[in-house]
DOLUM-195851 format. One line per field, with one value per residue (C-alpha): residue number from 1; x, y, z. Coordinates in Angstrom, 3 decimals, m for minus. Example, Ala and Ser with C-alpha at 12.3 -4.5 7.8 and 13.67 -1.06 7.14 Angstrom:
BEGIN
pos = c(1, 2);
u = c(12.300, 13.670);
v = c(m4.500, m1.060);
w = c(7.800, 7.140);
END
This chain:
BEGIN
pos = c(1, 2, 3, 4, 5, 6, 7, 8, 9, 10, 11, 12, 13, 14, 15, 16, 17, 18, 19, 20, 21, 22, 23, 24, 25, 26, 27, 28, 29, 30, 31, 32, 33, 34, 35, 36, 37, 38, 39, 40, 41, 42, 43, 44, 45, 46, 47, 48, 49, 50, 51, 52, 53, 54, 55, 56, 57, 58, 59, 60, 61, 62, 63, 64, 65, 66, 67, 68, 69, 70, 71, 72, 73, 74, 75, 76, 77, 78, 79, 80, 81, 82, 83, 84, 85, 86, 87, 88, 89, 90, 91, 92, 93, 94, 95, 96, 97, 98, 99, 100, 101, 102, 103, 104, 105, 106, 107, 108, 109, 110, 111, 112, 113, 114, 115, 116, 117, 118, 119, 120, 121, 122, 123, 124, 125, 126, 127, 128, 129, 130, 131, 132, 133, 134, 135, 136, 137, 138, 139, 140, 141, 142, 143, 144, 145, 146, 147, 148, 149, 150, 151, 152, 153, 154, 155, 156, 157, 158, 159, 160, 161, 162, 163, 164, 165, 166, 167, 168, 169, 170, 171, 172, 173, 174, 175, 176, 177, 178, 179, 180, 181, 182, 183, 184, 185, 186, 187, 188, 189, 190, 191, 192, 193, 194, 195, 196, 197, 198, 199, 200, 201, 202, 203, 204, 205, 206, 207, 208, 209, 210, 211, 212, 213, 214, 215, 216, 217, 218, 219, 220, 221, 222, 223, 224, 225, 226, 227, 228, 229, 230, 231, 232, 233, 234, 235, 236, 237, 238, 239, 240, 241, 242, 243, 244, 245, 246, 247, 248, 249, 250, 251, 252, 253, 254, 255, 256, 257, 258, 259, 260, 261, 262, 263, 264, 265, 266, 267, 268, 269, 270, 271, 272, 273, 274, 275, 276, 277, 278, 279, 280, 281, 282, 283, 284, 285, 286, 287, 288, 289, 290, 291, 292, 293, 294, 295, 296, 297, 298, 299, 300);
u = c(22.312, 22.111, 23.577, 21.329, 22.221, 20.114, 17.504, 17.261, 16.992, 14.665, 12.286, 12.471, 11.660, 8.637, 7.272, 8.120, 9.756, 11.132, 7.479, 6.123, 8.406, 7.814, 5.662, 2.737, 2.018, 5.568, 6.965, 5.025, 4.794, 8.763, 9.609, 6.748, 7.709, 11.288, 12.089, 10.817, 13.169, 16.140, 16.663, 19.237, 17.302, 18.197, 21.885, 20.971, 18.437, 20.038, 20.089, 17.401, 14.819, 15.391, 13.961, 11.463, 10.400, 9.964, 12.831, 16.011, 15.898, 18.924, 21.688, 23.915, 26.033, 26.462, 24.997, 21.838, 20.792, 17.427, 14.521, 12.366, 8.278, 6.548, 4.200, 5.217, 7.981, 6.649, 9.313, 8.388, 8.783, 12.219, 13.198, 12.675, 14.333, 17.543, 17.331, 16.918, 18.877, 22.772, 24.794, 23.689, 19.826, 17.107, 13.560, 11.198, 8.017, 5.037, 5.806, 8.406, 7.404, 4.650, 0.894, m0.750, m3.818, m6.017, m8.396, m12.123, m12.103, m9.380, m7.026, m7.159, m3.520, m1.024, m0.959, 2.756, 5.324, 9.389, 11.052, 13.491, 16.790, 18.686, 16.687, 18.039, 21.992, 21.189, 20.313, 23.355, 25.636, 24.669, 25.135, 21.260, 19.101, 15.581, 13.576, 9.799, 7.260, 4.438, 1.759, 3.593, 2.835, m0.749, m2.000, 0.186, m1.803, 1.069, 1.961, m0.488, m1.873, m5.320, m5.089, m3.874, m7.020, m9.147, m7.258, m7.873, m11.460, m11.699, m13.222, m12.948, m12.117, m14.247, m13.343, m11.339, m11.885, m10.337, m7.402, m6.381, m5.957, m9.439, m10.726, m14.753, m15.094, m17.343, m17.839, m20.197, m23.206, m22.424, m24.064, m22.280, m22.051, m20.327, m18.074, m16.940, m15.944, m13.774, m12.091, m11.045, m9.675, m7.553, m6.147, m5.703, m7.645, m9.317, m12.729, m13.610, m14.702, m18.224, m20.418, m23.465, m26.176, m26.512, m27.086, m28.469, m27.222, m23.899, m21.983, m20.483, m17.252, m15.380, m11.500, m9.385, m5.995, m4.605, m6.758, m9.816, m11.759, m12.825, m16.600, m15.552, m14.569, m16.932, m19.705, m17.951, m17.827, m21.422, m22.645, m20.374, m22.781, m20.910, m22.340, m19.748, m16.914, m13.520, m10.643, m8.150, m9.918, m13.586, m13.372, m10.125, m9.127, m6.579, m6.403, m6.467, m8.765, m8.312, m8.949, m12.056, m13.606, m12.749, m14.603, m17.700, m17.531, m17.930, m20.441, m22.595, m22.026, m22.850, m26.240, m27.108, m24.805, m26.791, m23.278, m21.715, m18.484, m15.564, m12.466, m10.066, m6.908, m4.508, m2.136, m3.487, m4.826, m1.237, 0.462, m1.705, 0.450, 3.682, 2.742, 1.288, 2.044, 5.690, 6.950, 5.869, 7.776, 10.731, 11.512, 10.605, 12.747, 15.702, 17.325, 16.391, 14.510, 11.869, 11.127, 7.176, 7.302, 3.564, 3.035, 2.054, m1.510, m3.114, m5.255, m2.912);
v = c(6.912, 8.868, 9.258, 7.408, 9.950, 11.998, 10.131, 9.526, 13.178, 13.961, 11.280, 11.918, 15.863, 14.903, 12.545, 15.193, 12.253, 14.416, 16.533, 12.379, 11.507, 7.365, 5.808, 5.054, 1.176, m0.110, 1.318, m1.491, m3.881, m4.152, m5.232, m7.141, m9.314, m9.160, m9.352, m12.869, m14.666, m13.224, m10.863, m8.153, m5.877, m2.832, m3.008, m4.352, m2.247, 1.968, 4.023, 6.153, 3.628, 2.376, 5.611, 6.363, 3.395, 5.135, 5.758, 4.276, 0.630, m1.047, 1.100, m0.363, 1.062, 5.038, 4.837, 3.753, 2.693, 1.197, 2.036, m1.399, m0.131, m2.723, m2.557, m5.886, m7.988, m11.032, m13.718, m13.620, m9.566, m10.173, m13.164, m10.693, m7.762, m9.793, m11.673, m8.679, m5.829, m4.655, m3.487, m0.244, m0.669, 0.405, m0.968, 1.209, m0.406, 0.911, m1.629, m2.998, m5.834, m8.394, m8.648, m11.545, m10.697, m13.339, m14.481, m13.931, m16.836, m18.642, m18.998, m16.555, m14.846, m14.812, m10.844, m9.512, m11.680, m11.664, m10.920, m14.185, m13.705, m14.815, m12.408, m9.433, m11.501, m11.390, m7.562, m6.327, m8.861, m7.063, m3.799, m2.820, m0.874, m0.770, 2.100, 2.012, 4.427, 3.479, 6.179, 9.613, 7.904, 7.527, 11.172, 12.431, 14.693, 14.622, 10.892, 9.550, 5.845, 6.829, 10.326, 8.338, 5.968, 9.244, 9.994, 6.994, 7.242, 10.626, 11.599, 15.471, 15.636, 17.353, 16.156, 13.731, 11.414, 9.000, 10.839, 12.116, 8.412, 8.599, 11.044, 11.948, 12.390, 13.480, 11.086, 11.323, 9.432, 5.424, 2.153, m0.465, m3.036, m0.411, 0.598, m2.883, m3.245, m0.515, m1.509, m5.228, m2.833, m0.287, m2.464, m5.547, m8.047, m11.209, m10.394, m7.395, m8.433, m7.186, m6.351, m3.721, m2.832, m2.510, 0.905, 2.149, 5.884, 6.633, 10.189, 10.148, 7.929, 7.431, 6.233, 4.599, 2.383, m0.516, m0.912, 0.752, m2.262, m0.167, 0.133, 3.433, 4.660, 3.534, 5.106, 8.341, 8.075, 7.434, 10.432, 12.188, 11.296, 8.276, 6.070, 3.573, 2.748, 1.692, 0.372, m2.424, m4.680, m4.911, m7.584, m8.186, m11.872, m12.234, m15.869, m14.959, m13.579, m10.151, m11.247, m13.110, m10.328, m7.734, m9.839, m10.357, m6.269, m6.099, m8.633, m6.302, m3.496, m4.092, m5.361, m1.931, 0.351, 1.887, 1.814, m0.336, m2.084, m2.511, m4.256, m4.308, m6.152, m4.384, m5.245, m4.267, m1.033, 0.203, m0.745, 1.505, 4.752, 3.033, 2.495, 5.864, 8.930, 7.383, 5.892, 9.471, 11.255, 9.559, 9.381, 13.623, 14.456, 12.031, 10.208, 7.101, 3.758, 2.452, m1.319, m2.344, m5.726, m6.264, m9.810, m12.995, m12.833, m9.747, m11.424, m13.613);
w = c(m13.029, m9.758, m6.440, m3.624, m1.032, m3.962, m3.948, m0.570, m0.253, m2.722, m1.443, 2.474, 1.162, m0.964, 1.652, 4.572, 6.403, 9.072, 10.015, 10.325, 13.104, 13.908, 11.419, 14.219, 12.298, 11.620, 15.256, 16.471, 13.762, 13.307, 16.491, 16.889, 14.371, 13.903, 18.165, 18.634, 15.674, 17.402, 14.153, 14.738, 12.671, 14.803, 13.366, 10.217, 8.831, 8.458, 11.680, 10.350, 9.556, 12.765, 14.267, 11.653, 10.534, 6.992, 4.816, 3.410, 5.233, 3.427, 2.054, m1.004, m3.265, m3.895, m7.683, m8.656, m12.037, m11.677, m9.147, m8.787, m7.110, m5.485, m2.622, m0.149, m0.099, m1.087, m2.006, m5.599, m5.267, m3.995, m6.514, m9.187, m7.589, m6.836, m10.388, m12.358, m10.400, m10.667, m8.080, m6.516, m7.676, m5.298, m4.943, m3.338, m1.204, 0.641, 3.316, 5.050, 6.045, 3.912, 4.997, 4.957, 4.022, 2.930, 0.342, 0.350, m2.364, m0.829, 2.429, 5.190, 5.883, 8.857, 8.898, 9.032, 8.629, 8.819, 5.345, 5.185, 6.121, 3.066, 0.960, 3.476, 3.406, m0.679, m0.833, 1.188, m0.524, m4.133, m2.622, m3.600, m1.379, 0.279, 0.416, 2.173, 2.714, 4.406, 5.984, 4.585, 1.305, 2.270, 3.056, 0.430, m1.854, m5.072, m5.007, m3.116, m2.443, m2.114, m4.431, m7.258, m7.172, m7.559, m10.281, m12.127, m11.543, m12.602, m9.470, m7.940, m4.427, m2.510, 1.144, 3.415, 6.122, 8.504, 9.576, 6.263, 4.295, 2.938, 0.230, m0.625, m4.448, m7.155, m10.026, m13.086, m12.744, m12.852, m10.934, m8.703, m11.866, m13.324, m10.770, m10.376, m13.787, m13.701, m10.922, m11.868, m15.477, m13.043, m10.465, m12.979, m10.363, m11.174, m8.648, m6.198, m2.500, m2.452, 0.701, 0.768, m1.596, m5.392, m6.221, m9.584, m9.186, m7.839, m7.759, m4.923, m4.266, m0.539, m1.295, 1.163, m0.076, 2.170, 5.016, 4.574, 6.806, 9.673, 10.671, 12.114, 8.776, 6.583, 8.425, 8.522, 4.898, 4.964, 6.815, 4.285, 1.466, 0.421, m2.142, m2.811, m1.398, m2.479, m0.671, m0.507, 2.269, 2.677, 5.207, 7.600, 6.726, 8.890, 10.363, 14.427, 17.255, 15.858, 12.134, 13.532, 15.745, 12.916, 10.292, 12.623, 13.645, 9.532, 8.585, 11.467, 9.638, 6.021, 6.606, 7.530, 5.668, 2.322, 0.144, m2.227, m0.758, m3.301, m2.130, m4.646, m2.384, m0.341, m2.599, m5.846, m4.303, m3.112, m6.130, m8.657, m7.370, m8.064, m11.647, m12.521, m10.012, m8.504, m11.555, m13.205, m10.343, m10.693, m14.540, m14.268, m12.078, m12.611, m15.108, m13.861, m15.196, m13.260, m13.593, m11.538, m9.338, m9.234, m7.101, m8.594, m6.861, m5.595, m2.964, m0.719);
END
């Protein structure tokens, strides 16, 4: 058991919360979503989240027994949370809010959407608390999204790209089948989105968690000597004009990029740092238990 104001402390120094400022998505993403449902949210969620957007987002009781890592709240994330949790328990996401992001085998998604209000009346009522970290968590080089997915591949970092998130690695020599297979065994995934070219020889890796479906950044990865390239999202399959014009910017793209294309959901791609560096983090340096809220289905 420790004291959240510990935690809290601990985590907001690890993730440099204060040298972020306003996390530049969620600043806009919040509001944007929160504002038009008439949700008091700037009351509701702590006065520091409401300024950083990163952070402690619901606070509950002083002692904490259990930290709960998950990566969106997704109803069945927060069914289990509330279900299995006791008073003062705090589950730490990478986002505040869920994404929507769509199938490439199935439905496309709604993008962000409003966590339910009796889920937030159900939190505060138990006395648990929220913690989120969204882009600190992505550019970190300890506990890292994107830094622990070169750890489980083995891969030696040699540079970075697009604005930090995205890390150029060495990898022994392996093939796209091969890459592929690896990644539905690390990220636990039933299929890989796939765009690009089959490549026989392959040593050198670009990494990008979450949203790595940006023409811009894949062809900054290329000139980098990018081979492959892994990421959450190949393909933006968000269900609006943006999704659309995103998607068609894409399909443009990979018939002329020269790399192999590995989406392995933005889901499944954040949650792989939870599991291994986070949960790591957290048993080390407190006496804590750490329980992992993977979703139901990656791709959604």
């Amino acid at each position: 058991m420790i004291n959240l104001s510990m935690l809290e402390k601990k985590l907001d120094e690890l993730f440099q919360l204060d040298r972020f400022g306003s996390d530049p998505a969620f600043s806009r993403f919040i509001p944007m979503v929160y504002d038009p449902i008439g949700f008091d949210w700037r009351n509701v969620f702590h006065y520091k989240f409401t300024q950083q957007f990163n952070g402690l987002m619901l606070k509950g009781a002083e002692e904490v027994s259990n930290v709960f890592l998950a990566v969106f709240p997704t109803d069945d994330v927060l069914t289990k949370f509330l279900d299995q949790s006791q008073e003062g328990d705090l589950l730490f996401m990478h986002h505040p809010l869920f994404m929507e992001c769509g199938d490439p085998r199935g439905a496309w998604g709604k993008g962000f959407v409003p966590i339910k209000e009796h889920f937030i009346d159900a939190v505060r009522e138990k006395k648990l608390s929220i913690y989120t970290c969204h882009m600190p968590m992505d550019v970190n080089k300890k506990v890292g999204t994107s830094i622990s997915i070169a750890e489980a591949f083995h891969a030696t970092v040699v540079d970075s790209f697009f604005e930090e998130c995205g890390l150029i690695c060495e990898i022994p020599e392996t093939n796209t089948e091969a890459l592929i297979r690896k990644s539905l065994q690390i990220f636990d995934i039933p299929y890989v989105d796939f765009e690009g070219r089959h490549l026989s020889k392959i040593n050198r890796i670009a990494i990008v968690a979450g949203c790595g479906d940006k023409v811009s950044a894949m062809k900054e990865a290329e000139e980098k000597g990018a081979q492959a390239y892994i990421t959450g999202e190949v393909h933006c399959h968000i269900d609006n004009d943006y999704g659309r014009q995103r998607y068609q910017q894409m399909m443009e793209y990979v018939n002329q990029t020269s790399m192999s294309l590995i989406g392995v959901s933005h889901a499944a791609s954040e949650f792989l740092v939870k599991k291994t560096q986070m949960k790591n983090w957290l048993e080390k340096h407190f006496d804590i238990h750490c329980i992992l809220l993977p979703q139901d289905k990656w791709w959604r």
